[in-house]
PAZAPA-4460 file (N, C-alpha, C; in steps of 0.05 Angstrom, whole numbers, plus 32768, in hexadecimal, padded with zeros to 4 digits):
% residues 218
    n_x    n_y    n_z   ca_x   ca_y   ca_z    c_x    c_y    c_z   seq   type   mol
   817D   7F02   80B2   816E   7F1A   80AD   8171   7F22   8090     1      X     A
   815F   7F2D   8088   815B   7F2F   8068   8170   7F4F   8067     2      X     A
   817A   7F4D   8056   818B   7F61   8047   8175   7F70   8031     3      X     A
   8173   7F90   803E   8166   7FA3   8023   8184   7FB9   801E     4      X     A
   8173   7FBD   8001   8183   7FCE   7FF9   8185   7FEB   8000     5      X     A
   819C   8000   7FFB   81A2   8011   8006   8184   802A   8001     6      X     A
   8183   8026   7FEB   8171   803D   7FD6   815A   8036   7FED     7      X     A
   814E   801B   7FF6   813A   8013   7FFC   8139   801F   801B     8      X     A
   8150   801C   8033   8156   8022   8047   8157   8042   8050     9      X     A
   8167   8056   8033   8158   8073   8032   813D   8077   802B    10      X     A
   812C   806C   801C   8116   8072   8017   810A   806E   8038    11      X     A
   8100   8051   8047   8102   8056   8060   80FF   806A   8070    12      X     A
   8119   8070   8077   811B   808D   8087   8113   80A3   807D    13      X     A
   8110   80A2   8062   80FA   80BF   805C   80E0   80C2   8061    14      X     A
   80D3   80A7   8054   80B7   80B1   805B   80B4   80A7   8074    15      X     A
   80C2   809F   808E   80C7   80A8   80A3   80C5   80C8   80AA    16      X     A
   80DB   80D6   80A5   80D9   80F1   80A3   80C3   8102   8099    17      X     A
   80BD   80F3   8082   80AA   8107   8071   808D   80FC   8081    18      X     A
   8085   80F4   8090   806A   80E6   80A9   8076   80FE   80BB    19      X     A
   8083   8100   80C8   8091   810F   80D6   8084   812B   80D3    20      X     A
   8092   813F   80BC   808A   8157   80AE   8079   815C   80AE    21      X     A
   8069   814A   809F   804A   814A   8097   8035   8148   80A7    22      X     A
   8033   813C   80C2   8027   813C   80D1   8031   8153   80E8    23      X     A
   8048   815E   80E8   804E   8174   80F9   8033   8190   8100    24      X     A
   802C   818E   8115   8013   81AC   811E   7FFF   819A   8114    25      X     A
   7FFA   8185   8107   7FD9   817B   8100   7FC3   8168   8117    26      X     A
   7FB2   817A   8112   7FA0   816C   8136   7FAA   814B   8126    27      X     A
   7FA9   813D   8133   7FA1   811D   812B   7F83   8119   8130    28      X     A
   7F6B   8121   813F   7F5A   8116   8131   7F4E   812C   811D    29      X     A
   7F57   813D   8117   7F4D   8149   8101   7F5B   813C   80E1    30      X     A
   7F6E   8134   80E4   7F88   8122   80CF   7F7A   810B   80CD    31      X     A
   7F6F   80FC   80E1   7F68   80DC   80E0   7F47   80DD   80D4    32      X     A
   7F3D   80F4   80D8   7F17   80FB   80D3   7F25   80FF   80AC    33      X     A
   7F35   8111   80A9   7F39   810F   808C   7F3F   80FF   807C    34      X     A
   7F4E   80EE   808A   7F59   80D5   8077   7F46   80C1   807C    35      X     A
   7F34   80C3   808C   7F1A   80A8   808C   7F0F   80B0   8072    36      X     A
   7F06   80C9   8072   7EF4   80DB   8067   7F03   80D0   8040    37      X     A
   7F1D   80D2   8038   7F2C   80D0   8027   7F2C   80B5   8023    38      X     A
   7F2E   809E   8035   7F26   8087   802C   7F12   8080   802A    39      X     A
   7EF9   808B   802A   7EDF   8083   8024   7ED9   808D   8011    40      X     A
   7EE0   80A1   7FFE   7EDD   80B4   7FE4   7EF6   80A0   7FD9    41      X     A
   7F08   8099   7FDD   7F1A   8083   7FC6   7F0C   806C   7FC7    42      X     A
   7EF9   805B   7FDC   7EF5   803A   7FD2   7EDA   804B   7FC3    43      X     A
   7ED4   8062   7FC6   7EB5   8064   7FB9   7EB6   8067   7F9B    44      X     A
   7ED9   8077   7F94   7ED8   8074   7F78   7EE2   805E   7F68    45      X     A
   7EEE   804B   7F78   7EF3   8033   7F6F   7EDD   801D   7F70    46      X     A
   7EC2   8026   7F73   7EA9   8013   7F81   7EB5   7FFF   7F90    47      X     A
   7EC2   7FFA   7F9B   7ECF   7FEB   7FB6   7EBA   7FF1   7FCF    48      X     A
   7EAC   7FDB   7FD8   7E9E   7FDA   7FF7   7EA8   7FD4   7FFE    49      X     A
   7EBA   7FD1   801A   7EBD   7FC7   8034   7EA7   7FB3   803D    50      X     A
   7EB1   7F95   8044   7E9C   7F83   8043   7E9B   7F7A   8063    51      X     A
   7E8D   7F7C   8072   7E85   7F71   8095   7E94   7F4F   808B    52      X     A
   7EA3   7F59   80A2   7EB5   7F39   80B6   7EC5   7F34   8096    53      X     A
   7ECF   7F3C   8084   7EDB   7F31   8077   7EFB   7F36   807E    54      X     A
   7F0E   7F1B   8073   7F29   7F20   8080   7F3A   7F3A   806A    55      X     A
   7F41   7F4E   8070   7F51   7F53   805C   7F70   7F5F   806E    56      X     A
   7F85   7F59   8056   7FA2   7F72   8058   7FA2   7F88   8051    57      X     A
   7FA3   7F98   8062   7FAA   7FB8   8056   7FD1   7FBD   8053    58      X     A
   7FDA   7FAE   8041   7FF5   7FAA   8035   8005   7FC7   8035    59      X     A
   8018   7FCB   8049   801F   7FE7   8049   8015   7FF7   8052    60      X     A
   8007   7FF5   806E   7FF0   800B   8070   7FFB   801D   8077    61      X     A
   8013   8029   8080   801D   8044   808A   800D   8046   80AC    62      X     A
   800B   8063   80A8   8003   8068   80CE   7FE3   8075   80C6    63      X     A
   7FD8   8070   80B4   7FC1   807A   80B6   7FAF   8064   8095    64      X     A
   7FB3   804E   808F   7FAA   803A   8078   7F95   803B   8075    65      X     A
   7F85   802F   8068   7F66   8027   805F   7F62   8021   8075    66      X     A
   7F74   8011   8091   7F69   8000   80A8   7F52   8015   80B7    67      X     A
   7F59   802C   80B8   7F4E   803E   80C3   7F2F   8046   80C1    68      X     A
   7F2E   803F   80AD   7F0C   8041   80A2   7EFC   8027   809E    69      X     A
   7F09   800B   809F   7EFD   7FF5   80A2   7EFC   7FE5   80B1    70      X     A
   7F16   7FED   80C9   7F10   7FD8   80D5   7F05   7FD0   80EF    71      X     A
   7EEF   7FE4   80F5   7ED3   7FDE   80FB   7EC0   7FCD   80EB    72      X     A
   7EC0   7FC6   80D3   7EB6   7FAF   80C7   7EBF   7F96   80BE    73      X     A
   7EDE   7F9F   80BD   7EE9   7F84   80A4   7EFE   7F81   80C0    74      X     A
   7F06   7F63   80BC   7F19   7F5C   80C5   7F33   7F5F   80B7    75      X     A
   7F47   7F74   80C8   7F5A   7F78   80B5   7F79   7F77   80CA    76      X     A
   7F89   7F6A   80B5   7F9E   7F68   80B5   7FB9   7F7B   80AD    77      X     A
   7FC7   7F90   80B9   7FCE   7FA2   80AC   7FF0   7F97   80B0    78      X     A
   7FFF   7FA3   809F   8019   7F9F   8095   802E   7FBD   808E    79      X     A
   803C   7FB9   809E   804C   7FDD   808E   806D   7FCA   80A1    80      X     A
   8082   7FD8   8092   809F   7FCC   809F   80A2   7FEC   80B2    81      X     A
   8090   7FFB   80C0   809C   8016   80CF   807F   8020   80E3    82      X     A
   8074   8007   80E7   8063   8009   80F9   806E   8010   810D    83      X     A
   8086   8009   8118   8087   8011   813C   809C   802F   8133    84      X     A
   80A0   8037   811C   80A7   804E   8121   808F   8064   811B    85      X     A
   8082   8051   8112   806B   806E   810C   8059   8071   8126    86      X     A
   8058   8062   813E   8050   805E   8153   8064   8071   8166    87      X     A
   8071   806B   8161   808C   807D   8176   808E   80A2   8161    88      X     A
   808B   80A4   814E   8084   80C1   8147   8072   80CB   8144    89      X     A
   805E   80BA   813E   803C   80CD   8135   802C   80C5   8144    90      X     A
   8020   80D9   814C   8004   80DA   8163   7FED   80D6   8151    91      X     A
   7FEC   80D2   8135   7FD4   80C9   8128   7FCF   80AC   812C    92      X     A
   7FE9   8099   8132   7FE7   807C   8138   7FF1   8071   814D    93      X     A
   7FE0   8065   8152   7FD9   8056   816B   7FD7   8031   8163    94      X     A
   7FDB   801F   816A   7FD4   8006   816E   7FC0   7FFB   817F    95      X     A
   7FC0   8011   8192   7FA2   8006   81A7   7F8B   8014   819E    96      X     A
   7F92   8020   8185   7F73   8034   8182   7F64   801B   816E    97      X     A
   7F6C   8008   8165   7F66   7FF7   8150   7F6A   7FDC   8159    98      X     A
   7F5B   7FD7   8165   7F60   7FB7   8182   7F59   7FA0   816E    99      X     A
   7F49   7FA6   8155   7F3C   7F93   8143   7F57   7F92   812E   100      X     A
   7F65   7F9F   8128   7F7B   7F9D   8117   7F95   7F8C   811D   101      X     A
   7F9C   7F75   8113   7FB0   7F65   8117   7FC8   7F75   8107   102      X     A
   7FD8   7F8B   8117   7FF1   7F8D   810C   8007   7F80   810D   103      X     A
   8019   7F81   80EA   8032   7F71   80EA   8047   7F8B   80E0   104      X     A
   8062   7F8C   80F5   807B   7F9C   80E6   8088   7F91   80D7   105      X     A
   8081   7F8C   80BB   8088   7F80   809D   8091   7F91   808D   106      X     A
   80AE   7F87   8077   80A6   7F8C   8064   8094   7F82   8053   107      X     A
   8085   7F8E   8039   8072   7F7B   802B   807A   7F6B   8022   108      X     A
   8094   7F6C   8018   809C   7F53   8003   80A5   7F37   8019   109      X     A
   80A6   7F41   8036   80AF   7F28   8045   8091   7F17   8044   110      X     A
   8076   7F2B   8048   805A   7F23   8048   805A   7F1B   8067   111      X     A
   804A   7F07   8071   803E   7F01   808B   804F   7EEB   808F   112      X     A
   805C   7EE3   80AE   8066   7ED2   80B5   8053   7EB4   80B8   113      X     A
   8035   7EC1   80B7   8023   7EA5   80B7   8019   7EA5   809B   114      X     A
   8012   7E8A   8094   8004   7E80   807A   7FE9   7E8D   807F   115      X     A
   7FE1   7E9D   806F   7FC5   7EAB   8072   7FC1   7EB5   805F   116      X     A
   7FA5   7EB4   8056   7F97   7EC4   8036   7F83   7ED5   8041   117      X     A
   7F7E   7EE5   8037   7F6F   7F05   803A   7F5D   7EFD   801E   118      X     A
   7F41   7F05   8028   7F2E   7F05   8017   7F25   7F23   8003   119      X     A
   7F35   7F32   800F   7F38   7F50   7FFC   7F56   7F55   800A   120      X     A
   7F69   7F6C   7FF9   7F7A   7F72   7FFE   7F79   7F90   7FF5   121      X     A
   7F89   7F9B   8002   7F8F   7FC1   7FFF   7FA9   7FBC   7FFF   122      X     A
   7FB4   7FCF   7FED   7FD4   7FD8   7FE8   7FCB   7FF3   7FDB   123      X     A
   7FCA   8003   7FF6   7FC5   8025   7FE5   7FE8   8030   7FE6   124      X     A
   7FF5   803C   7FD4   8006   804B   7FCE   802A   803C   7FE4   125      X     A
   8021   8025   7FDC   803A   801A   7FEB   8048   8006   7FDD   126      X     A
   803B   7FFC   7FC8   8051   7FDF   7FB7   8067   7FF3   7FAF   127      X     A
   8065   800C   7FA5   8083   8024   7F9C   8094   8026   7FAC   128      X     A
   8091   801C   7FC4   809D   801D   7FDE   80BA   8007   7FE7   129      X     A
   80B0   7FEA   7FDC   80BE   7FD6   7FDF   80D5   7FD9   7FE0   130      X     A
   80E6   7FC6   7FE6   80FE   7FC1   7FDF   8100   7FB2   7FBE   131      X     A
   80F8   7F99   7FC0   80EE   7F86   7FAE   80D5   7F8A   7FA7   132      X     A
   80D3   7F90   7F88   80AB   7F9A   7F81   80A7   7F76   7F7B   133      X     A
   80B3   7F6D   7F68   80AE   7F4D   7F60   80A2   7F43   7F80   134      X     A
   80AE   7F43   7F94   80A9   7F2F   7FAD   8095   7F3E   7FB9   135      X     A
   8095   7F51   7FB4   807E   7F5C   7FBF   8060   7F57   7FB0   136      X     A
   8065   7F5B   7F9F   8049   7F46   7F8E   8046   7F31   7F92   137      X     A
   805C   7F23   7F90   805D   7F00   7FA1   8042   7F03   7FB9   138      X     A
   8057   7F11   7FC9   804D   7F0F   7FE5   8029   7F0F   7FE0   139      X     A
   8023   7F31   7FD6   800B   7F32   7FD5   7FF7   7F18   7FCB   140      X     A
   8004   7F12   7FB5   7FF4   7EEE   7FA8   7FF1   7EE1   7FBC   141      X     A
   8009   7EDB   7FC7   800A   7EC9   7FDF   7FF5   7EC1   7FEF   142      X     A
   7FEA   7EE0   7FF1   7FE1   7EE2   800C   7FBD   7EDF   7FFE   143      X     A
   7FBA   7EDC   7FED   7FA1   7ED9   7FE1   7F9F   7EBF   7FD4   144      X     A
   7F81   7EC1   7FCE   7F74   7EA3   7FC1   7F63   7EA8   7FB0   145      X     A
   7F5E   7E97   7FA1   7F48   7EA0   7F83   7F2F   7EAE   7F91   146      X     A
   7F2D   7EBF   7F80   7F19   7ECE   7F8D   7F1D   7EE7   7FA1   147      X     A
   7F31   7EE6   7F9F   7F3D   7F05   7FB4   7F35   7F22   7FA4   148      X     A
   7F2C   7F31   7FAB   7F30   7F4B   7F9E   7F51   7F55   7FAE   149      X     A
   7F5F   7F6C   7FA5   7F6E   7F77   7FA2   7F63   7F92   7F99   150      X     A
   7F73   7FA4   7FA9   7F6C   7FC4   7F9D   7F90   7FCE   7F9E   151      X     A
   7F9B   7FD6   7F87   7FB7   7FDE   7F8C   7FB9   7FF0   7F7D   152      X     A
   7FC6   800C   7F8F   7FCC   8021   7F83   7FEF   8026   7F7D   153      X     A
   7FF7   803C   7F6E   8011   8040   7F72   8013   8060   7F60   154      X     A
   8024   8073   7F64   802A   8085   7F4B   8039   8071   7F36   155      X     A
   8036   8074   7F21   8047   806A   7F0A   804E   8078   7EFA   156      X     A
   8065   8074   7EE6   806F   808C   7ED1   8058   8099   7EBB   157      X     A
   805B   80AC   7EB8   8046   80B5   7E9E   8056   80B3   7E8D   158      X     A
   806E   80B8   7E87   8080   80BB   7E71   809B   80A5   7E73   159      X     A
   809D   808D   7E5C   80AA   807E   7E5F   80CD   807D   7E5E   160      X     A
   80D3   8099   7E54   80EA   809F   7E5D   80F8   80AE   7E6E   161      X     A
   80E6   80B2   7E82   80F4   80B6   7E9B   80F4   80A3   7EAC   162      X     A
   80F2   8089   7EA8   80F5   806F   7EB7   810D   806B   7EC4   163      X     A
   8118   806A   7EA6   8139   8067   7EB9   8146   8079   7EBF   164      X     A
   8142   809D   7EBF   814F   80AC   7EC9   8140   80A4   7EE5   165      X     A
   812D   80A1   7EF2   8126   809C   7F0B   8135   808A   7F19   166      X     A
   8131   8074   7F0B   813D   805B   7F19   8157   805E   7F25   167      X     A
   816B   8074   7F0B   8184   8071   7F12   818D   8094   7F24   168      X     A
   817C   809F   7F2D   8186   80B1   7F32   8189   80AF   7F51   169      X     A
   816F   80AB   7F6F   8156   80A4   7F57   8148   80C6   7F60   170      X     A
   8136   80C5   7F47   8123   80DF   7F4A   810C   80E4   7F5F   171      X     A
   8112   80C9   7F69   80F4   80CE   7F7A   80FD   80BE   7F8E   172      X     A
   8110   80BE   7FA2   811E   80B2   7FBC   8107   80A3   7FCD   173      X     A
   80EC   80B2   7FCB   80D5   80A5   7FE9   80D2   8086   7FD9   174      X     A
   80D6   8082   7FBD   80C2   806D   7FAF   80DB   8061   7FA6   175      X     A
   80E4   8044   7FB3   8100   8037   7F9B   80F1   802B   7F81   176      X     A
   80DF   8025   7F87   80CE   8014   7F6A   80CF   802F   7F58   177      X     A
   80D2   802E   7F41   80C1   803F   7F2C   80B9   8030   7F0F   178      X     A
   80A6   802E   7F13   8096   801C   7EF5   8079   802B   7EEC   179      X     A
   8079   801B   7ECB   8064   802B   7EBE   804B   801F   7EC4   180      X     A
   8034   8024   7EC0   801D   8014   7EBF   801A   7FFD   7EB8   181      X     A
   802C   7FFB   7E9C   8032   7FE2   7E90   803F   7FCA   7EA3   182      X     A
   8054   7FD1   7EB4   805B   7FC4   7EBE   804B   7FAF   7ECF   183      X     A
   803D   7FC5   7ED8   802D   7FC3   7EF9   800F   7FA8   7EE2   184      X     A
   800A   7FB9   7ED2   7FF7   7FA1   7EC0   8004   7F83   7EBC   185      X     A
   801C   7F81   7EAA   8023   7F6C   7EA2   802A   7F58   7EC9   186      X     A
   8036   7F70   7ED6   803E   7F5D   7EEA   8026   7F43   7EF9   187      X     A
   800E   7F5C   7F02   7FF2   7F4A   7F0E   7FE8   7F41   7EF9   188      X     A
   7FEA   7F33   7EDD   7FE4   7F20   7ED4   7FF9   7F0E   7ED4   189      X     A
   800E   7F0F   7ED3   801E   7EFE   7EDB   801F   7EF3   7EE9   190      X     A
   8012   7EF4   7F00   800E   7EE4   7F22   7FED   7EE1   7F24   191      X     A
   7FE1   7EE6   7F10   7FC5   7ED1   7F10   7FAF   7EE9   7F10   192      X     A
   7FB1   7EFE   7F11   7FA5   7F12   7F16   7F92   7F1F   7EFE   193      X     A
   7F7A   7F24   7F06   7F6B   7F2B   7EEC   7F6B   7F4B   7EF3   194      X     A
   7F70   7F65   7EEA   7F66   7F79   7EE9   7F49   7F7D   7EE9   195      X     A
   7F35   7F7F   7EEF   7F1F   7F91   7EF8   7F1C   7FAF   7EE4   196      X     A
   7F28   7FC3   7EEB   7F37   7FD2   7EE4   7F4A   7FE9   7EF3   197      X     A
   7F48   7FFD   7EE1   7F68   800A   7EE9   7F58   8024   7EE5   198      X     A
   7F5F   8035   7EF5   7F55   8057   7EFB   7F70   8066   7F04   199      X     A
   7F77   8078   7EF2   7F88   808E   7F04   7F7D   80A0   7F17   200      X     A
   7F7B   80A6   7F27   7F75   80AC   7F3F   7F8B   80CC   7F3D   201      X     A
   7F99   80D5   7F42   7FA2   80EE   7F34   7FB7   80E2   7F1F   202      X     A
   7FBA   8105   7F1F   7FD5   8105   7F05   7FDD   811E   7F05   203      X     A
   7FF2   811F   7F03   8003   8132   7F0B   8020   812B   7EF7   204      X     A
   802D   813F   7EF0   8043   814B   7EDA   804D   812D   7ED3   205      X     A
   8062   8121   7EE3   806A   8103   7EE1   8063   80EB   7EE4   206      X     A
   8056   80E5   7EFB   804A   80D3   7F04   8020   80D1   7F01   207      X     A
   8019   80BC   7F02   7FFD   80B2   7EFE   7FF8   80A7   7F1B   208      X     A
   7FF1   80AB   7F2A   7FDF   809C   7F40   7FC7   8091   7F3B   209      X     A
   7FCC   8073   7F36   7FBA   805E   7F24   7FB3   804E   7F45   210      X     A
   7F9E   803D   7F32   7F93   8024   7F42   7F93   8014   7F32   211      X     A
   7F8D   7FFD   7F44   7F8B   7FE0   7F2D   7F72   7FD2   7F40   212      X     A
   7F5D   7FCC   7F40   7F49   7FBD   7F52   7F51   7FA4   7F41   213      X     A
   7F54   7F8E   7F44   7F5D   7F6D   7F3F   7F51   7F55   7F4E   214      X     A
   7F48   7F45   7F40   7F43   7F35   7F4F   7F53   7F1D   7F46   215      X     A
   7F59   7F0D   7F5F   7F6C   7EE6   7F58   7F5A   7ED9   7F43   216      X     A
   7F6E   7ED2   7F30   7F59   7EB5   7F26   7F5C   7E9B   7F2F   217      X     A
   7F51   7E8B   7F23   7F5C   7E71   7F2D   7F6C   7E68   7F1B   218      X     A
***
């Protein structure tokens, strides 16, 4: 059995907890009508369509992912390491409400126990999440072939010296990753990846909530 680290194992149980909180008194289908609603206003500002019968991963999807709004069209494969706890606490998720969705309880960086490539991929607000960010990019390549789109979001630092007061404190317990844009750039060209481009999506005092739309090269 794979060994994570401690930082990685509290982060875990928080946004455990914090799914918990946050969804406490909220109808679920009034919660699940909003966040369809919220993922169709994010692929619309990223010009991202949702393409009929195409295979994709929704990498990290949490208890409510992009799966939720596509996969009535796309064939999708979803991935999160806290699926059966978010099933056992939140009434927003279900496994039988989504019969077309092939769920796996992964971490990302372990990726899929079968050899398989996804012809688009989603990683909304979960590579910050990892244990390992490097294997977790792995994984994602992995799991793609020239010609893949990729849509990957994450908050990143606005200001380059609070990097390592985060890292080492850390300042932000839900997220063990903390990296700059730069990072997140140099890394997906490093594993074959062309940027498209890059949109901050908010921004707020410390952090940037960016995208990267990418496509594989060959």
């Amino acid at each position: 059995m794979a060994k994570y680290t401690i930082r990685w194992r509290v982060a875990q149980y928080l946004e455990r907890r914090w799914w918990r909180r946050y969804l406490k008194g909220k109808s679920p289908e009034d919660y699940l009508a909003d966040k369809r609603s919220y993922w169709a206003k994010t692929l619309d500002q990223l010009d991202w369509e949702p393409v009929a019968g195409r295979r994709v991963l929704d990498a990290g999807c949490g208890p409510a992912g992009v799966f939720i709004l596509v996969h009535e069209l796309e064939k999708v494969t979803a991935l999160d390491p806290l699926l059966h706890s978010y099933e056992k606490d939140l009434s927003v998720f279900k496994q039988v409400d989504y019969p077309g969705v092939q769920f796996w309880q992964q971490p990302l960086e372990r990726g899929l126990p079968e050899e398989e490539t996804f012809d688009a991929i989603y990683c909304f607000n979960a590579i910050n999440h990892v244990d390992d960010w490097g294997k977790a990019l792995d994984a994602l390549t992995a799991h793609a072939h020239p010609g893949t789109r990729m849509v990957l979001t994450s908050d990143v630092h606005r200001h380059q010296f609070l990097l390592p007061i985060f890292r080492a404190l850390p300042g932000d317990a839900l997220h063990p990753q903390q990296h700059g844009p730069e990072a997140y750039r140099a890394a997906l060209k490093a594993r074959g990846w062309r940027v498209e481009w890059e949109e901050v999506l908010r921004r707020e005092a410390i952090f940037d909530y960016t995208a990267w739309v990418a496509v594989l090269e060959d």
